[in-house]
C-alpha positions in Angstrom: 21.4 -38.2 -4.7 22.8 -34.7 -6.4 22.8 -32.0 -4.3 20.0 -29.4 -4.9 20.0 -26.0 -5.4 19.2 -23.5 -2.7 18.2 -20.5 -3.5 20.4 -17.2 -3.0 19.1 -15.2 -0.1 19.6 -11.3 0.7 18.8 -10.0 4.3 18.1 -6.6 5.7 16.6 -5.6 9.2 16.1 -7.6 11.8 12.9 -8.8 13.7 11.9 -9.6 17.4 8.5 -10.6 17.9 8.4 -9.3 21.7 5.1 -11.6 23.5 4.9 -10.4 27.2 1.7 -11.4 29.6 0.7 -8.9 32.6 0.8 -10.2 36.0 -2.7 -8.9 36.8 -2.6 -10.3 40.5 0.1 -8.1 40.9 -1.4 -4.9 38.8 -4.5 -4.9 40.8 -3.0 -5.6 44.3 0.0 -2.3 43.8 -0.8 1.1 45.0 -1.6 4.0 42.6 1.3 5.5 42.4 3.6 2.3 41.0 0.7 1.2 38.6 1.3 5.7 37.2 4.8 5.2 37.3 5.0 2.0 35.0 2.1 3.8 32.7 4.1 6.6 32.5 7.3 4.4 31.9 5.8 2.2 29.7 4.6 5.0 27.4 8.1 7.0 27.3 9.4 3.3 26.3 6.8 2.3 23.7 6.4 6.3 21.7 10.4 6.5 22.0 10.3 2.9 19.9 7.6 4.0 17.5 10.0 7.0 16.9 12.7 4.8 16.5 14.4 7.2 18.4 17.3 4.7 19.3 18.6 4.0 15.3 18.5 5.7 12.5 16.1 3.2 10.4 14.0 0.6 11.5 10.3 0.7 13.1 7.8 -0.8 16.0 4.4 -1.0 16.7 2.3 -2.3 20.2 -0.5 -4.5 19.9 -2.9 -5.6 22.5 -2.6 -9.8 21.9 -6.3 -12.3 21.8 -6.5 -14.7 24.1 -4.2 -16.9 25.9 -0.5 -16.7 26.7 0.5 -13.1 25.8 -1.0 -9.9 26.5 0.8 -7.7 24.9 2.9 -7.7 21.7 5.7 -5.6 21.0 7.7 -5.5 17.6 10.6 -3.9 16.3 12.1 -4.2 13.1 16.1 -2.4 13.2 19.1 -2.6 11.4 21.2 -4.9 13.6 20.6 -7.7 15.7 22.4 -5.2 18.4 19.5 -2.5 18.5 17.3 -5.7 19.0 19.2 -6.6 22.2 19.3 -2.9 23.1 15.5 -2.5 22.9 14.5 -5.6 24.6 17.2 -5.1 27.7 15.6 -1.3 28.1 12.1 -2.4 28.2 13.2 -5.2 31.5 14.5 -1.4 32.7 11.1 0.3 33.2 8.6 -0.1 36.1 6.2 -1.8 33.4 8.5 -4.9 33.1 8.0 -5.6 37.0 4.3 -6.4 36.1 4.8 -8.3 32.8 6.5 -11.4 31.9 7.9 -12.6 28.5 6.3 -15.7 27.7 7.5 -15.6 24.1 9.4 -14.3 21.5 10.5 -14.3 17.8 13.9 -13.7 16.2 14.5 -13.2 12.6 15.4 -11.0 9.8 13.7 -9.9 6.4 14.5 -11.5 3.3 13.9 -11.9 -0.4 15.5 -14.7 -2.4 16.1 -16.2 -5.7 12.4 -17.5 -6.0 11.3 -13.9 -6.4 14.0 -12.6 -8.9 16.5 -14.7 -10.6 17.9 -11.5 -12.3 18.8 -9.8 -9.1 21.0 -12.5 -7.7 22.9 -13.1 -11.2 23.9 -9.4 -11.0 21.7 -8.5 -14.0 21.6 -4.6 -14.0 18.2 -3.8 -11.7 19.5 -0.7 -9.8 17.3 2.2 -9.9 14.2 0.1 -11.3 11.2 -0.7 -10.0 12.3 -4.5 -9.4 15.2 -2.9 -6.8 12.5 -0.9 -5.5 10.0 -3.7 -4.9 12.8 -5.5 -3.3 13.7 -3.0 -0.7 10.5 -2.8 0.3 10.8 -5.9 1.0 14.5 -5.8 2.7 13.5 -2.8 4.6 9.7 -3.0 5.0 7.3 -0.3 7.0 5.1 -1.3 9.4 1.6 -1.1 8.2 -1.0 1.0 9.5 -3.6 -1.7 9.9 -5.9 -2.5 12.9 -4.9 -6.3 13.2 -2.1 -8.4 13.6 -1.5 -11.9 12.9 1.8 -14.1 13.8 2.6 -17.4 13.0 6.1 -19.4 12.4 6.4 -22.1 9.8 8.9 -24.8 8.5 8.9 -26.8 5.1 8.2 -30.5 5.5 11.2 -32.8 5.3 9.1 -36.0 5.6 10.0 -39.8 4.0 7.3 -38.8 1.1 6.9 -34.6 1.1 10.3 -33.3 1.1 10.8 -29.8 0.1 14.5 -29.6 0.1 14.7 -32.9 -2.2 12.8 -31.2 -5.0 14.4 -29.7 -8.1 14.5 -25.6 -8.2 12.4 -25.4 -10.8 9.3 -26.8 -9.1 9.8 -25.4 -5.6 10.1 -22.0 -8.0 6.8 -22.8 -9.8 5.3 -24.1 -6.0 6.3 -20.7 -4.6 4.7 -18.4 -8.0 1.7 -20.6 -7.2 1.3 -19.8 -3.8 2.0 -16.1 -4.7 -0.7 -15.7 -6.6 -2.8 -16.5 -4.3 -1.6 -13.3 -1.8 -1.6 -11.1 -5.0 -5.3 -11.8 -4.8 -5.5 -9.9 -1.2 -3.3 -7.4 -2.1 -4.5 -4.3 -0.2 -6.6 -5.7 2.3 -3.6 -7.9 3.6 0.0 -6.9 3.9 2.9 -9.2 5.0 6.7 -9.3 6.0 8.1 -12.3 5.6 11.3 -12.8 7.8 14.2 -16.0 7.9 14.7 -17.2 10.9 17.3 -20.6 10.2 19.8 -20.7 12.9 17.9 -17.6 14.9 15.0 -18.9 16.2 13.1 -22.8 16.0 11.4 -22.3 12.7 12.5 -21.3 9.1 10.0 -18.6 8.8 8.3 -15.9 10.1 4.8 -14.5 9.0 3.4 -11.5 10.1 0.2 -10.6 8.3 -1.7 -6.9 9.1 -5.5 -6.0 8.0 -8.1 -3.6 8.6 -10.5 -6.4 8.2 -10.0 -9.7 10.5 -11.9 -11.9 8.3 -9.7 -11.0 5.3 -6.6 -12.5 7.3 -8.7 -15.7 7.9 -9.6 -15.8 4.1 -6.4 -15.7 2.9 -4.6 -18.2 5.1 -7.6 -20.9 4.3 -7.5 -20.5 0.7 -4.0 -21.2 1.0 -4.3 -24.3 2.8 -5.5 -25.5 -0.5 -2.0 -24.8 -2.5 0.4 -27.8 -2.2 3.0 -25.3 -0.9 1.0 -25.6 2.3 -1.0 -28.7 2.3 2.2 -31.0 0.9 4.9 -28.9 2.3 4.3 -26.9 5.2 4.6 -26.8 8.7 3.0 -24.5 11.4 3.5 -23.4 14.7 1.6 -21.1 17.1 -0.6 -18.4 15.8 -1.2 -15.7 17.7 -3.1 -12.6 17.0 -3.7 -8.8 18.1 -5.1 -5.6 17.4 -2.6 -2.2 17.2 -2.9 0.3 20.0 -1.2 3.8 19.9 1.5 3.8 23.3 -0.6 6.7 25.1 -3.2 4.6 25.6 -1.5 1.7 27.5 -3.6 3.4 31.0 -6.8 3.3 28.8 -5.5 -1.0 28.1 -4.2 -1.7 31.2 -7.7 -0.6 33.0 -9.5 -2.0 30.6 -11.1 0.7 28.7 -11.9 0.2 24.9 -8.8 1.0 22.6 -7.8 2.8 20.7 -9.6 5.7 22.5 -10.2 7.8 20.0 -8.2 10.6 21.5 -5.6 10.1 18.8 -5.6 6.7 16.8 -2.8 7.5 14.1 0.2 5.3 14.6 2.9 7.0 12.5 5.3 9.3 13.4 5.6 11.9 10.6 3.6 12.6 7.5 2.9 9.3 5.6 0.9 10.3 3.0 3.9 10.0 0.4 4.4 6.7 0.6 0.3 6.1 0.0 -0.4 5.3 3.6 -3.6 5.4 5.2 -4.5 7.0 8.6 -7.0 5.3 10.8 -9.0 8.2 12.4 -12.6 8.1 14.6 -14.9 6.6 11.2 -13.0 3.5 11.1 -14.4 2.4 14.4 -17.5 3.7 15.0 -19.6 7.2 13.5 -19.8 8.1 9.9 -16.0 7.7 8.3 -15.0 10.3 5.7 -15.2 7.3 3.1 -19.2 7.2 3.9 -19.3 10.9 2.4 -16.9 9.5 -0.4 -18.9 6.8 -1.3 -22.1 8.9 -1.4 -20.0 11.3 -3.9 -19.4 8.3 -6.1 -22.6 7.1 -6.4 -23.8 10.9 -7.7 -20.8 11.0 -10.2 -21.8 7.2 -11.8 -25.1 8.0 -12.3 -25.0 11.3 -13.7 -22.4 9.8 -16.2 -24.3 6.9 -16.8 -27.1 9.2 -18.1 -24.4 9.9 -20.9 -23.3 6.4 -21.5 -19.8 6.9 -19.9 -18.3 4.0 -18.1 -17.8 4.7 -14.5 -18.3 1.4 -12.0 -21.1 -0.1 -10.3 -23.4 -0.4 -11.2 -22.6 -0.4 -15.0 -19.1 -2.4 -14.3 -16.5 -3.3 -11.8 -15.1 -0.3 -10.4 -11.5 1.4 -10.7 -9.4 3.1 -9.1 -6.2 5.5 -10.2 -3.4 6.5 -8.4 -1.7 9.5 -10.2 1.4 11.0 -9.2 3.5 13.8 -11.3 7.4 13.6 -11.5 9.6 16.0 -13.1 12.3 12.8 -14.1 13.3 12.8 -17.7 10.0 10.5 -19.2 12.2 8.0 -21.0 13.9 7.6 -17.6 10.5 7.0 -15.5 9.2 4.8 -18.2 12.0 2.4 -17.4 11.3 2.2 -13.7 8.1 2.3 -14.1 8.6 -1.3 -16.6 9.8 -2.8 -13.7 7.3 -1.9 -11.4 4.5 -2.6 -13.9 5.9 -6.2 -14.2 5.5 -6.6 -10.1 2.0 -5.5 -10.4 0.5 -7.4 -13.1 0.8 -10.6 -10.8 -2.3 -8.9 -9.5 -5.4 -9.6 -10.9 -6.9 -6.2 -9.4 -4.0 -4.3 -11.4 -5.6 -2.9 -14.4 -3.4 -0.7 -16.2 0.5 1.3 -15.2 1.7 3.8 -17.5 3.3 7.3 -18.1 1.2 10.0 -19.9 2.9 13.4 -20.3 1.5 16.7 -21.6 -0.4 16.7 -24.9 1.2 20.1 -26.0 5.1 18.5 -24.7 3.7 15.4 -26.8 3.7 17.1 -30.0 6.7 18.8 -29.2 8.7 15.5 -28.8 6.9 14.1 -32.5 8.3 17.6 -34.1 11.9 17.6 -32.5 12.5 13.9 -32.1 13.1 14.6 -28.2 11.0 13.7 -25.5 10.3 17.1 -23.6 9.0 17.3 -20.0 5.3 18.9 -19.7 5.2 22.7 -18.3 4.8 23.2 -15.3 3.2 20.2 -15.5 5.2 17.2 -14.9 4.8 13.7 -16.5 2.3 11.8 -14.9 2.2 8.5 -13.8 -1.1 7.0 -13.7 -1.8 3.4 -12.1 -5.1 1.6 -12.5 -6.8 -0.8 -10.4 -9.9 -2.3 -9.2 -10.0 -1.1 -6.2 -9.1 1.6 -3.8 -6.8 0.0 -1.4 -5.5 -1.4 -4.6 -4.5 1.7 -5.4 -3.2 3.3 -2.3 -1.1 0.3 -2.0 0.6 0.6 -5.3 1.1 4.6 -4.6 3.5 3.4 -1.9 5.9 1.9 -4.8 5.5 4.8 -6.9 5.9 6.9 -4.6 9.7 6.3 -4.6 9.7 6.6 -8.5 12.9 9.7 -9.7 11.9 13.1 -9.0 8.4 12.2 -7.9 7.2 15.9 -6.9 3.2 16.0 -6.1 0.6 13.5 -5.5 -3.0 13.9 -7.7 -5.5 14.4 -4.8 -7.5 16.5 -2.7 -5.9 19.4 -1.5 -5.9 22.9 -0.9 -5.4 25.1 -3.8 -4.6 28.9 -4.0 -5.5 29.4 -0.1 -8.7 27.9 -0.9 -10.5 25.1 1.2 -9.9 21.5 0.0 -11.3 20.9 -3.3 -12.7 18.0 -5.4 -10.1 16.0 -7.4 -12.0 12.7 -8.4 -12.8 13.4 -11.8 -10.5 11.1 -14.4 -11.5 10.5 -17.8 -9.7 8.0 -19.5 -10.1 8.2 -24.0 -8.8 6.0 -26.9 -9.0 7.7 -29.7 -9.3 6.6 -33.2 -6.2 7.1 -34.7 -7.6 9.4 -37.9 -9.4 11.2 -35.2 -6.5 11.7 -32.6 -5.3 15.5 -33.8 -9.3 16.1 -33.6 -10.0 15.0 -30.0 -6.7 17.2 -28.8 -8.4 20.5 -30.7 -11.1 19.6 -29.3 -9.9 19.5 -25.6 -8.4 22.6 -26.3 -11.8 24.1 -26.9 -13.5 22.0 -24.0 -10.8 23.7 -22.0 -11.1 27.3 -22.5 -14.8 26.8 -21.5 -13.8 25.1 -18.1 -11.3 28.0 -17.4 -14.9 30.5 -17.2 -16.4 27.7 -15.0 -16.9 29.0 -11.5 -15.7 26.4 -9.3 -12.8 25.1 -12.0 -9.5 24.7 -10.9 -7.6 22.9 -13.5 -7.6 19.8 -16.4 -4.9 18.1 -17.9 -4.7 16.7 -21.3 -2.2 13.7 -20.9 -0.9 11.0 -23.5 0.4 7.9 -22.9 3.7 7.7 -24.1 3.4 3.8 -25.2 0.5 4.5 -27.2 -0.3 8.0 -28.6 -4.1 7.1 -28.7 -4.8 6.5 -24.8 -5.7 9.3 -23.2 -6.3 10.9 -19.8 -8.1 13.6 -18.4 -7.4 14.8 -15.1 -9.9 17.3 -13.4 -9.8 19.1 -10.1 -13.1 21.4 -8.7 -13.2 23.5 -5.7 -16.2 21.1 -4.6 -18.1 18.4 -5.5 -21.0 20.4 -6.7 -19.3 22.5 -9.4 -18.1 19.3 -10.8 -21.2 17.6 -11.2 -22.4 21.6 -12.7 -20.4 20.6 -15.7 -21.4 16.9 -15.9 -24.9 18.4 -16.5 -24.5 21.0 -18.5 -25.0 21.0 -22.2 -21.5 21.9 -23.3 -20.5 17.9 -21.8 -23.0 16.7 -23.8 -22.9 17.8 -26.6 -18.6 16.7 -26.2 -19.7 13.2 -24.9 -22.2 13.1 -28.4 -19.3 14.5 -30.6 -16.9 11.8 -29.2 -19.1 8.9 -30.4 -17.4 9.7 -33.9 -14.0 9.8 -33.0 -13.5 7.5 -30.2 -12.7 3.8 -30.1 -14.3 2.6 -27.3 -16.3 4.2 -24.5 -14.3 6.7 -22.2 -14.0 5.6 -19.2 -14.2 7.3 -15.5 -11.8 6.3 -12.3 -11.8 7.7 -8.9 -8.6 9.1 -8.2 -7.4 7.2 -4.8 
């Protein structure tokens, strides 16, 4: 039999899986002061980790482990196997380890391989695009900031009839697209690092899946039992699962106590909002969450738009979401990373749309000169669509590392003023005799909004792909002022002269 082909591999940080169980005989039967000393030890260990204060890259995260044979769960993800044997002899140094015992671990490092991009391991040009950019997110992942954990190791079968490693490229390529597809589905309510483990630990693989939502973990790994990649050609080991605990409140575990308690739940060290990650605060276990008041928001905006027959979600539709960021790169420049990330998402059925717009007024400056100018003062934007929210916030975490990227469309403070409302995107295709109309006309449209009280600014952007698609990007002082001008006549009458010149309804999306 021929030889066949394995696919090319790249690695980047390594991975221990840390499992350790607490000798409660011992924890209840020592005096005070040892239990506070291995607390206090235990927290200096774990927040110095979290910083990764002992490399320069990397990242770890605690979880409180369900059910039998481990209590606790710590992992680290660094550059070399050596931090990894660093981190794991320091924690046997504190007080905390003479209560604990490790009944388990996991040893492995991240990966991507030929099954995900042919073109990367032939040496096909892919640096600075978004394919090289999806990849090191995948070489050099961050830990997500999701409630749950969920761990399992995993071989491929090598039986007499279901052999994995005795099948031609080609299929085990389509098998793993296949199985893809069906993650893609989950895509922002499930996040995963996948880590090799062949010659490190006793299984291939390593899987390490994070949600908000337990049930979504559950979902995804039994639809998946389904795909031949698993039900022909896999093999599981233990799974073992946990919930994420900030270090400070290892006393409030230990004793115990519910957890997170609520005293500080964020798990980052430093601001993460740049790379589209979400904060857990007090609403996401228990109270009214800031997405409740969101939500509520929503609901006011779709039916007041409804009332003019604009598109804008349930119930007239699915909804969707945008994430907009601005970047003052060279367009032609962005557009090609931006290709490459667009062919990433579109493996996504919640993906919708991923393009650059730039200024309407730069726009007709490039058609005139034959040079594609940047927009003033105003950046070009680049606006990704989805179904949904988490959709969204996930994708702003790939785009986020797009050239020159230099503000983020959202909420925020404006002129020392208090946060304002920025949820108002109005997306437009024009008809083609019409397009030089609809720009006059925004023109118009927007010397009214500058007397609005309550306005802050709009945006007339053009996708550079197709000078007909249109976006509008609005941001109020509050909610109030914008819904002022959804009801006022001057929108009207707008929303009844665009029935002439448009193609298709516009359509509104909630900036994520």
């Amino acid at each position: 039999m021929d030889r066949r082909e394995p696919p090319r591999t790249e690695e980047g940080w390594y991975v221990l899986h840390d499992f350790r169980t607490v000798d409660w005989d011992a924890w209840r039967a020592a005096p005070d002061r040892e239990r506070q000393r291995a607390i206090e030890e235990g927290i200096d260990y774990l927040t110095a980790h979290e910083a990764v204060a002992d490399a320069d890259a990397g990242g770890s995260a605690t979880f409180s482990v369900l059910g039998h044979d481990a209590d606790l769960l710590v992992l680290h993800l660094r550059p070399s196997m050596a931090h990894l044997d660093t981190a794991e002899r320091r924690f046997e140094a504190t007080a905390l380890a003479d209560f604990t015992e490790q009944t388990d671990s996991y040893l492995s490092v991240t990966e991507v391989s030929g099954y995900m991009s042919q073109d990367y391991f032939e040496g096909e040009e892919v640096e600075d695009t978004g394919m090289a950019r999806y990849i090191e997110s995948r070489l050099k992942p961050d830990i997500p900031d999701m409630e749950h954990v969920s761990f399992y190791p995993m071989d491929k079968r090598r039986g007499p009839e279901d052999n994995w490693y005795d099948l031609p490229f080609d299929e085990r390529s389509d098998l793993m697209s296949g199985h893809g597809d069906i993650g893609r589905d989950y895509a922002g309510d499930v996040t995963q690092i996948i880590t090799g483990s062949v010659g490190f630990d006793d299984y291939e693989w390593g899987v390490t899946l994070f949600a908000d939502d337990p049930a979504q973990i559950k979902k995804l790994l039994y639809e998946m039992r389904f795909d031949p990649s698993s039900s022909r050609y896999a093999e599981f080991g233990r799974f073992r699962f946990g919930r994420r605990f900030p270090p400070e409140d290892l006393g409030a575990l230990l004793a115990g106590e519910p957890v997170p308690t609520g005293e500080d739940t964020s798990h980052h060290h430093g601001d993460a909002s740049a790379h589209g990650e979400r904060h857990h605060d007090e609403g996401h276990h228990g109270g009214r969450s800031d997405d409740d008041h969101d939500d509520e928001s929503e609901q006011d905006i779709r039916e007041a738009l409804a009332d003019e027959d604009i598109y804008a979600g349930q119930p007239h539709g699915e909804d969707v979401h945008a994430m907009v960021l601005y970047s003052e790169a060279e367009p032609a420049t962005l557009a090609d990373d931006v290709d490459g990330l667009r062919g990433n998402f579109e493996h996504y059925d919640t993906h919708v749309k991923t393009a650059v717009y730039t200024n309407s007024e730069a726009r007709s400056a490039s058609d005139a000169s034959g040079e594609t100018a940047s927009t003033d003062g105003g950046n070009a934007a680049v606006v990704s669509i989805w179904d949904t929210a988490s959709a969204a916030e996930t994708a702003g975490g790939f785009l986020a590392d797009l050239p020159g990227v230099v503000s983020r469309a959202e909420v925020g403070e404006l002129e020392g003023e208090e946060a304002g409302f920025g949820t108002m995107g109005m997306f437009y295709t024009t008809k083609p005799e019409h397009r030089e109309e609809f720009v006059e006309k925004f023109a118009t449209v927007g010397d009214l909004l500058a007397d609005m009280d309550g306005h802050h600014e709009t945006d007339l952007l053009v996708n550079r792909a197709d000078e007909n698609d249109m976006f509008i990007a609005s941001q109020w002082r509050s909610r109030e002022d914008a819904m002022e001008f959804f009801r006022s006549d001057a929108f009207a009458d707008t929303v009844s002269w665009g029935q002439d010149v448009l193609a298709d309804r516009p359509r509104h999306v909630f900036l994520t």
